[in-house]
Backbone as XML, in Angstrom:
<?xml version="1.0"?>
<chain id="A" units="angstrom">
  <residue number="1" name="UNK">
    <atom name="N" x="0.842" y="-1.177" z="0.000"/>
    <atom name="CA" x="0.000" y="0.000" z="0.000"/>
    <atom name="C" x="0.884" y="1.236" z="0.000"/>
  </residue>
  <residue number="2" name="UNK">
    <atom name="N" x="0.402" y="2.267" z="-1.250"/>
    <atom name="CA" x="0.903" y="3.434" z="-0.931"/>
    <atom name="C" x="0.434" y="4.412" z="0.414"/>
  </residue>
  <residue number="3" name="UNK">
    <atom name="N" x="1.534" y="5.349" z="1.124"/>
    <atom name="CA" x="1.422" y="6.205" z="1.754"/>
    <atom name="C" x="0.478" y="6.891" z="1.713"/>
  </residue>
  <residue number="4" name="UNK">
    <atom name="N" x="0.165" y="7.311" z="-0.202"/>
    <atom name="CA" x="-0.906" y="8.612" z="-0.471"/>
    <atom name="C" x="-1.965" y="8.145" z="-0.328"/>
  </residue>
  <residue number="5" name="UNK">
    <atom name="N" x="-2.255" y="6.244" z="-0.402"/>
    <atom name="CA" x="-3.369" y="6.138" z="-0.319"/>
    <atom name="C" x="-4.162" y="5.977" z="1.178"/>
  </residue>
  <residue number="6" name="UNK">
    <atom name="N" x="-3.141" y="5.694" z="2.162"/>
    <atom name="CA" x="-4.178" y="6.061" z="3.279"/>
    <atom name="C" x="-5.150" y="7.244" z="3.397"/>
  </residue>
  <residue number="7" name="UNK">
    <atom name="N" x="-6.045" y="6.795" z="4.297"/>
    <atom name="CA" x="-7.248" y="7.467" z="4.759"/>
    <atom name="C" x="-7.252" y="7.771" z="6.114"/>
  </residue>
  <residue number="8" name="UNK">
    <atom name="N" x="-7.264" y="9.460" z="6.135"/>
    <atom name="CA" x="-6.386" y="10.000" z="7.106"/>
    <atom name="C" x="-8.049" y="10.752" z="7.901"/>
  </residue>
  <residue number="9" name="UNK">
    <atom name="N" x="-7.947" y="10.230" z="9.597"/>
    <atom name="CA" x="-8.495" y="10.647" z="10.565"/>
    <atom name="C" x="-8.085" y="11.907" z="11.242"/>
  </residue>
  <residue number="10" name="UNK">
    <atom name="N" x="-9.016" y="13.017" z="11.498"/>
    <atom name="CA" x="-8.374" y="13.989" z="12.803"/>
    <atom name="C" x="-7.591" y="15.520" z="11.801"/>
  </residue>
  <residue number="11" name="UNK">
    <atom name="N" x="-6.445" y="15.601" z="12.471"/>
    <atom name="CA" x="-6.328" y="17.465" z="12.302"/>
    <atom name="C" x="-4.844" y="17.082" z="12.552"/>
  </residue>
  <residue number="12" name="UNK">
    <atom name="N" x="-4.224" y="18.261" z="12.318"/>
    <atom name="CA" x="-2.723" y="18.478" z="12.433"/>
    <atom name="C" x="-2.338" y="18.880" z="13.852"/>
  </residue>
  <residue number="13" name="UNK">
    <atom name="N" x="-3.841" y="19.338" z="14.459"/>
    <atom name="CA" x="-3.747" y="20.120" z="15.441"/>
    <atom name="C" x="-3.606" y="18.702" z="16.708"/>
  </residue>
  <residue number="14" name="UNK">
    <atom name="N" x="-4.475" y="18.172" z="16.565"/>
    <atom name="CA" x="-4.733" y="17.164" z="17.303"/>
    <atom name="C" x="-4.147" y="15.596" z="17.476"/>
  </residue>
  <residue number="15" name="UNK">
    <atom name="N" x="-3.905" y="15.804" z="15.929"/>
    <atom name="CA" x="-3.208" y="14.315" z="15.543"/>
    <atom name="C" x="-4.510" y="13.421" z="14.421"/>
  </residue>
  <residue number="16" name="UNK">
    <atom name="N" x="-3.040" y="13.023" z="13.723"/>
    <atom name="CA" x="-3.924" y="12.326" z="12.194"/>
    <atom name="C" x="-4.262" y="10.731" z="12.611"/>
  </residue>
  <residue number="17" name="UNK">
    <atom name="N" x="-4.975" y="9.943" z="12.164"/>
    <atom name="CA" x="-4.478" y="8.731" z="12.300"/>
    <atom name="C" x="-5.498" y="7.594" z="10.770"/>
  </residue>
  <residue number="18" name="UNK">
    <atom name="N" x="-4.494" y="6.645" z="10.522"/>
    <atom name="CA" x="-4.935" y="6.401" z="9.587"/>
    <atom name="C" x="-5.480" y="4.644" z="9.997"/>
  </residue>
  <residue number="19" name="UNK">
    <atom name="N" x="-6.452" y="3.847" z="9.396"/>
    <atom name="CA" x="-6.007" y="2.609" z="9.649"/>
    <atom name="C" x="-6.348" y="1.168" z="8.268"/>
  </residue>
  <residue number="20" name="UNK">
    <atom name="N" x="-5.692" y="0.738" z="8.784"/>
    <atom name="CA" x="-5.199" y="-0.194" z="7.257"/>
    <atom name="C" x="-5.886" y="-1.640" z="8.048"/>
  </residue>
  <residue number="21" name="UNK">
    <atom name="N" x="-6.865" y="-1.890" z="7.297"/>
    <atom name="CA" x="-7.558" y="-3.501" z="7.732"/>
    <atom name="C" x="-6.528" y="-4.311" z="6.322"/>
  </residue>
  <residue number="22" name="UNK">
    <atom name="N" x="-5.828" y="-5.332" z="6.282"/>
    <atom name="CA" x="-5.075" y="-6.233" z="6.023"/>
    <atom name="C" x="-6.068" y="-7.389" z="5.705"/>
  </residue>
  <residue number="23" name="UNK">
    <atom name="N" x="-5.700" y="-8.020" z="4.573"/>
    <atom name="CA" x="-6.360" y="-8.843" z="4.301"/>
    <atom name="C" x="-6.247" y="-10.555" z="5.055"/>
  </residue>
  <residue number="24" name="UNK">
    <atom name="N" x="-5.061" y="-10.280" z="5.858"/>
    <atom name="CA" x="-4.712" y="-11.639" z="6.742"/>
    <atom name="C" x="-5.158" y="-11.294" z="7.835"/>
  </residue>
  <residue number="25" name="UNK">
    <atom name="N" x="-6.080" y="-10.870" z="8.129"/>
    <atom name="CA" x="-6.759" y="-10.546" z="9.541"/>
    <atom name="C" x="-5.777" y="-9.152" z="10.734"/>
  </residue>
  <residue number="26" name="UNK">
    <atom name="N" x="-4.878" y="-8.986" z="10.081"/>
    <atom name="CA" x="-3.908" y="-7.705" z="10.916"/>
    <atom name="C" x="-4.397" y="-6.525" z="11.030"/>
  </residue>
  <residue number="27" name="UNK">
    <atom name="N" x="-4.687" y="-5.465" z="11.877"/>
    <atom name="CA" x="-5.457" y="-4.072" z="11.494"/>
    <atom name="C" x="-4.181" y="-3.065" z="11.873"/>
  </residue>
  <residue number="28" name="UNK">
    <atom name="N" x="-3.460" y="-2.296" z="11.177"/>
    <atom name="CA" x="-2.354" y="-1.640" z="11.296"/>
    <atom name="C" x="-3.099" y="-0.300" z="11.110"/>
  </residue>
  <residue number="29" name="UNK">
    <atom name="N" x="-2.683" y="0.416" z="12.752"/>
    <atom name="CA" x="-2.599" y="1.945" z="12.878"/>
    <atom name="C" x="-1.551" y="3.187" z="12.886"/>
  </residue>
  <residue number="30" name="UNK">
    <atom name="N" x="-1.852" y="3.849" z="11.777"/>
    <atom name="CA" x="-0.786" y="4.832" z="11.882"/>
    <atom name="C" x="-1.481" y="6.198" z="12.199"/>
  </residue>
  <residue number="31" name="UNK">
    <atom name="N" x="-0.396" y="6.375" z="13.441"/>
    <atom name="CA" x="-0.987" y="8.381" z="13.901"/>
    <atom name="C" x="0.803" y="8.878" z="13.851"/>
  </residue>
  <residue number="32" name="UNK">
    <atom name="N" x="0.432" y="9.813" z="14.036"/>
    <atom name="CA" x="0.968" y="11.431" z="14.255"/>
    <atom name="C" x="0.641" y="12.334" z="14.540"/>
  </residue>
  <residue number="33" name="UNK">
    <atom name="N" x="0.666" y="12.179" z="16.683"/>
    <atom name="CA" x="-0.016" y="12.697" z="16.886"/>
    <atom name="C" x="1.354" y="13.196" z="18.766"/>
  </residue>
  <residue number="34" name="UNK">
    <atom name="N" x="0.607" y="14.127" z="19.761"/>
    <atom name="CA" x="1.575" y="15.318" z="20.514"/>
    <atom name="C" x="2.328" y="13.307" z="21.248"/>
  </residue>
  <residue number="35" name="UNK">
    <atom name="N" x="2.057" y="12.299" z="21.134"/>
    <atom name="CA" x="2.437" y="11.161" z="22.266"/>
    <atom name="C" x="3.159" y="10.217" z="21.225"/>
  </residue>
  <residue number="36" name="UNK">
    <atom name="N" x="2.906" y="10.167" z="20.143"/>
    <atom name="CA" x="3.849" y="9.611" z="19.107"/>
    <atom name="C" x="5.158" y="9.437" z="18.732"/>
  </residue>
  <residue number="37" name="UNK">
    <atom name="N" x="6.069" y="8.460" z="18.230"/>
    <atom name="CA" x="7.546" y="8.538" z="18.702"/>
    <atom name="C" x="7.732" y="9.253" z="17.331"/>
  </residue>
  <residue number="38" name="UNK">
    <atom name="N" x="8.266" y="10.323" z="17.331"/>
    <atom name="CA" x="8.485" y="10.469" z="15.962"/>
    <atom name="C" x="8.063" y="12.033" z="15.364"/>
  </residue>
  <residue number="39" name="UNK">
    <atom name="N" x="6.401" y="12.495" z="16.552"/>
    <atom name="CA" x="5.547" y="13.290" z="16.227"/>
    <atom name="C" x="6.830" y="14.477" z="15.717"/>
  </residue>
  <residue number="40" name="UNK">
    <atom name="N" x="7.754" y="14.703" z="16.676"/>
    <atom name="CA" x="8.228" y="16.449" z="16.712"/>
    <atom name="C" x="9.105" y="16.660" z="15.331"/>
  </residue>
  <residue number="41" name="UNK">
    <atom name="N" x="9.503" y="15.413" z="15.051"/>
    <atom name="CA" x="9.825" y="15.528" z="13.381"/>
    <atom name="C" x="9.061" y="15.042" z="12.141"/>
  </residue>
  <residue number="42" name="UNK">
    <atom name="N" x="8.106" y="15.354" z="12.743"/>
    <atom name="CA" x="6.685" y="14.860" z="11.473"/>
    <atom name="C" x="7.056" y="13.720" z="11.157"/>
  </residue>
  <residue number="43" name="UNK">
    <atom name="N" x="7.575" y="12.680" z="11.651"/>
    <atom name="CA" x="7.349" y="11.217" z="11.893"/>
    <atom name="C" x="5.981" y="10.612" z="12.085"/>
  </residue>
  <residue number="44" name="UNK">
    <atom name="N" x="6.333" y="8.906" z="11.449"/>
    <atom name="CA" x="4.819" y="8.463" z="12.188"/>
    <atom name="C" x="5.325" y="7.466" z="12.889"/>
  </residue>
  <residue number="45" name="UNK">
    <atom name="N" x="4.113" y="6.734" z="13.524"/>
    <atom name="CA" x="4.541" y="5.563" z="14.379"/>
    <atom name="C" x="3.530" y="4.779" z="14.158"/>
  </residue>
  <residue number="46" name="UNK">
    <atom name="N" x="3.456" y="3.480" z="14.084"/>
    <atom name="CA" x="2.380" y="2.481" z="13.851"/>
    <atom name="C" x="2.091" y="1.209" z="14.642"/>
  </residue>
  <residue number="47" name="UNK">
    <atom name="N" x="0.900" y="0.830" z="15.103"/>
    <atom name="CA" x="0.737" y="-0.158" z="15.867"/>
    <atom name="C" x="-0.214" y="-0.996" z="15.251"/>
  </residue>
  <residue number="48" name="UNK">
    <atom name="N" x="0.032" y="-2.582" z="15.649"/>
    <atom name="CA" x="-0.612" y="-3.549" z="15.102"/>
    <atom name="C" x="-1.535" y="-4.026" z="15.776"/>
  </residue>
  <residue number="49" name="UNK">
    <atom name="N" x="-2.875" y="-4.640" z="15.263"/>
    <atom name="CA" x="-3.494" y="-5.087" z="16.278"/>
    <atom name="C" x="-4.014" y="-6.526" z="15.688"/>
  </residue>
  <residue number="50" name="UNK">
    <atom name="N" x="-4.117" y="-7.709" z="16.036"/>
    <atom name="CA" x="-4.468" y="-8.890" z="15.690"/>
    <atom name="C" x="-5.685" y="-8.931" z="15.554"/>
  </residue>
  <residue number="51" name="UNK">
    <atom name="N" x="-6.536" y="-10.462" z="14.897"/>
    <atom name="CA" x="-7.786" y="-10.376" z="14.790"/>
    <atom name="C" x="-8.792" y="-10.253" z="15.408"/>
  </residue>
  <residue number="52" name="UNK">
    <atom name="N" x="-7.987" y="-11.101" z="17.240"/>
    <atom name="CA" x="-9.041" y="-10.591" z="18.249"/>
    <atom name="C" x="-9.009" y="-9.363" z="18.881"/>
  </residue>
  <residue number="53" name="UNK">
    <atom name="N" x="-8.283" y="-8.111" z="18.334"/>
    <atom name="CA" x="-8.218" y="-6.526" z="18.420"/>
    <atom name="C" x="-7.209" y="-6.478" z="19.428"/>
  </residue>
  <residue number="54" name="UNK">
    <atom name="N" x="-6.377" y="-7.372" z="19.988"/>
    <atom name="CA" x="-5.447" y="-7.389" z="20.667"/>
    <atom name="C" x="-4.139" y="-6.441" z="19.698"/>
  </residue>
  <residue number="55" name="UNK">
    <atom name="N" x="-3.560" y="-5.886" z="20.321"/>
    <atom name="CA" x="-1.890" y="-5.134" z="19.670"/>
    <atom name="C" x="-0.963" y="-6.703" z="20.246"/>
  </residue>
  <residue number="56" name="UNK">
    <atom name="N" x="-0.379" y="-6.650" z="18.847"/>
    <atom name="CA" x="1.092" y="-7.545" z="18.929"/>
    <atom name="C" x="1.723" y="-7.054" z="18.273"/>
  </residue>
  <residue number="57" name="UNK">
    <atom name="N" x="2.676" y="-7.802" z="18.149"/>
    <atom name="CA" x="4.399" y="-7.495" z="17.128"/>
    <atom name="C" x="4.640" y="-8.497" z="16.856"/>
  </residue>
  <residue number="58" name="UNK">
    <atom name="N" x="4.169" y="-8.403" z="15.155"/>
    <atom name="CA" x="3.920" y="-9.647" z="14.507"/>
    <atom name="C" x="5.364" y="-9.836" z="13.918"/>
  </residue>
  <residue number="59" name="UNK">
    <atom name="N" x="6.672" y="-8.957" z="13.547"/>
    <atom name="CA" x="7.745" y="-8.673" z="13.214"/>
    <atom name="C" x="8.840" y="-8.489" z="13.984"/>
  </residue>
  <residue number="60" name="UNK">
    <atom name="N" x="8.384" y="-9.009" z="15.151"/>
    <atom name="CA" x="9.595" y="-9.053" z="16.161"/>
    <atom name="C" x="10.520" y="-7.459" z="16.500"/>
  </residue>
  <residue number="61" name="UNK">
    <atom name="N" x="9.728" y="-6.576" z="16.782"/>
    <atom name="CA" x="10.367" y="-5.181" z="16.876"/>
    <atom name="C" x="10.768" y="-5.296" z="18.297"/>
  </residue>
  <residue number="62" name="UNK">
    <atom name="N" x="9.697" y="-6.199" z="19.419"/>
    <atom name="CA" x="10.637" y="-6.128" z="20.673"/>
    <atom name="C" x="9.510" y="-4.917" z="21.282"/>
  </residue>
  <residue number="63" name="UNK">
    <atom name="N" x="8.016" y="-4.492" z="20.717"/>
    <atom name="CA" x="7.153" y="-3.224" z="21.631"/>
    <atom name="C" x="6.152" y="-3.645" z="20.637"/>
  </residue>
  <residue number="64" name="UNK">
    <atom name="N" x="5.496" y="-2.861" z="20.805"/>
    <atom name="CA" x="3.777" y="-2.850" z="20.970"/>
    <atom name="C" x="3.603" y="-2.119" z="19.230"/>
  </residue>
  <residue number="65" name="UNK">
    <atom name="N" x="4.212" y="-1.128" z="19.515"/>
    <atom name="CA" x="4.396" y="0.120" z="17.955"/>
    <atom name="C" x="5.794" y="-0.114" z="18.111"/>
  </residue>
  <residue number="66" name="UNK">
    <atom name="N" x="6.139" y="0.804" z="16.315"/>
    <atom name="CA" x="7.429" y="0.970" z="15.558"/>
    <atom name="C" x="6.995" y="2.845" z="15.631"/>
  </residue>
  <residue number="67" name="UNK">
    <atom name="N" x="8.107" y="3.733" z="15.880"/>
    <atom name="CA" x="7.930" y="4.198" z="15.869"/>
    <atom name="C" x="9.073" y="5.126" z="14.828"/>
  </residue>
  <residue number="68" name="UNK">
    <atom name="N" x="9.167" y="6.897" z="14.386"/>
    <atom name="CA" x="10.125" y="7.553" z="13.908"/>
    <atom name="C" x="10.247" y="6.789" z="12.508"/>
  </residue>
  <residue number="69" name="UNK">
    <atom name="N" x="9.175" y="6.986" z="12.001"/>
    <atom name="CA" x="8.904" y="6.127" z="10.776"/>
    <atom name="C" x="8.680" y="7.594" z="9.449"/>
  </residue>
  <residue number="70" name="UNK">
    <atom name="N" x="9.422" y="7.459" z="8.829"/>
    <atom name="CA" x="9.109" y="7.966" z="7.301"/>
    <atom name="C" x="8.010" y="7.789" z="6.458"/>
  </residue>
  <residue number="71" name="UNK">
    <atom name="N" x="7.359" y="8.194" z="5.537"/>
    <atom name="CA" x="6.217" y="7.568" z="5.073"/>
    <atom name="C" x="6.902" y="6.664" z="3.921"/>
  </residue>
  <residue number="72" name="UNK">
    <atom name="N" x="7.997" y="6.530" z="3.717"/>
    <atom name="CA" x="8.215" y="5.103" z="2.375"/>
    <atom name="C" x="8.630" y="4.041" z="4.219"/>
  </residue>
  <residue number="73" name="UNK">
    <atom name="N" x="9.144" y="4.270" z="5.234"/>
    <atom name="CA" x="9.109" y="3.203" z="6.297"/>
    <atom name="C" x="7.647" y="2.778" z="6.145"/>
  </residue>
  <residue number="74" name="UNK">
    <atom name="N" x="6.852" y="3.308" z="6.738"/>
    <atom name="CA" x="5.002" y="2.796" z="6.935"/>
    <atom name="C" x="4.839" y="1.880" z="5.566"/>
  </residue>
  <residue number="75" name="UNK">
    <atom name="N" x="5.102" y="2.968" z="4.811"/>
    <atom name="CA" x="5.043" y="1.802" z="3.118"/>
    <atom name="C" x="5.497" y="0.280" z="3.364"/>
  </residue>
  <residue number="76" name="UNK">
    <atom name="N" x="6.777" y="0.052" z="3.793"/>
    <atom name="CA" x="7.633" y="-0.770" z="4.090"/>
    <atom name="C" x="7.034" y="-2.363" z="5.274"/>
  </residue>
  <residue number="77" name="UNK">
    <atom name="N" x="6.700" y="-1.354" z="6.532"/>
    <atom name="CA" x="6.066" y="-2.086" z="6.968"/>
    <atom name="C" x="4.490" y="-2.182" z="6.555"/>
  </residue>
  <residue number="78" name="UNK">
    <atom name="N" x="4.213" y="-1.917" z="5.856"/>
    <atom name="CA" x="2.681" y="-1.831" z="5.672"/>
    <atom name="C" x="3.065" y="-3.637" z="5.166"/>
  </residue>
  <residue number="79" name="UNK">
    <atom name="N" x="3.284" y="-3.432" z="4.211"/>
    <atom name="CA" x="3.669" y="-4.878" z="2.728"/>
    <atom name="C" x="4.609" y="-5.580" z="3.715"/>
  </residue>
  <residue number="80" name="UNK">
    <atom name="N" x="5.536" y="-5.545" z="4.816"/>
    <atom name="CA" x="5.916" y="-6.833" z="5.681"/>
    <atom name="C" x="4.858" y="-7.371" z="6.215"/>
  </residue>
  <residue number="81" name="UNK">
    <atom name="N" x="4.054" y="-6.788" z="7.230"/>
    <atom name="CA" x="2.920" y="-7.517" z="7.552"/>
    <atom name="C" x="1.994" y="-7.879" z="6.954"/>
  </residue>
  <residue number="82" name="UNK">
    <atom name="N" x="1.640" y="-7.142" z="5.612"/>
    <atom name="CA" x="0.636" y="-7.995" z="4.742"/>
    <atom name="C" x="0.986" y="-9.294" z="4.248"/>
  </residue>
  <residue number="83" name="UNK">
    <atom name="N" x="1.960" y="-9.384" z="4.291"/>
    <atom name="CA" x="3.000" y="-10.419" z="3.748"/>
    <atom name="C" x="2.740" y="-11.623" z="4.545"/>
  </residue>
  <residue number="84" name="UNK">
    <atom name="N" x="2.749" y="-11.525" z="5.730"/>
    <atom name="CA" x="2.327" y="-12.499" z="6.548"/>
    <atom name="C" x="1.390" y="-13.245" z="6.428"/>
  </residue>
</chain>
């Protein structure tokens, strides 16, 4: 999935957030928002959540979210976990 094509929640003011339902049952959230790792350099950060809406780390990052992410990174991980 492209970057441009997410579908973006919220304000600049408040924080964006986008979310990507996966066709292997994964629901991947991306914000940028004032609690985000990443926010103060217009970074994003993204968290996964499994089918029973639980957050895991299906990619072994070692946390919950990836954070200080670029938008070709999100690209990146978007297509690792779809991959799954």
């Amino acid at each position: 999935m492209k970057f441009t094509e997410l579908k973006w929640e919220g304000n600049a003011v408040e924080g964006i957030q986008a979310i990507v339902e996966l066709e292997n049952g994964f629901e991947v959230s991306v914000v940028r928002n004032d609690l985000s790792y990443g926010n103060q350099r217009g970074l994003y950060e993204i968290g996964v959540f499994n089918a029973s809406g639980g957050m895991c780390d299906p990619l072994g990052w070692g946390d919950d979210v990836k954070g200080w992410l670029k938008p070709e990174d999100v690209e990146k991980e978007l297509d690792l976990i779809a991959s799954l």
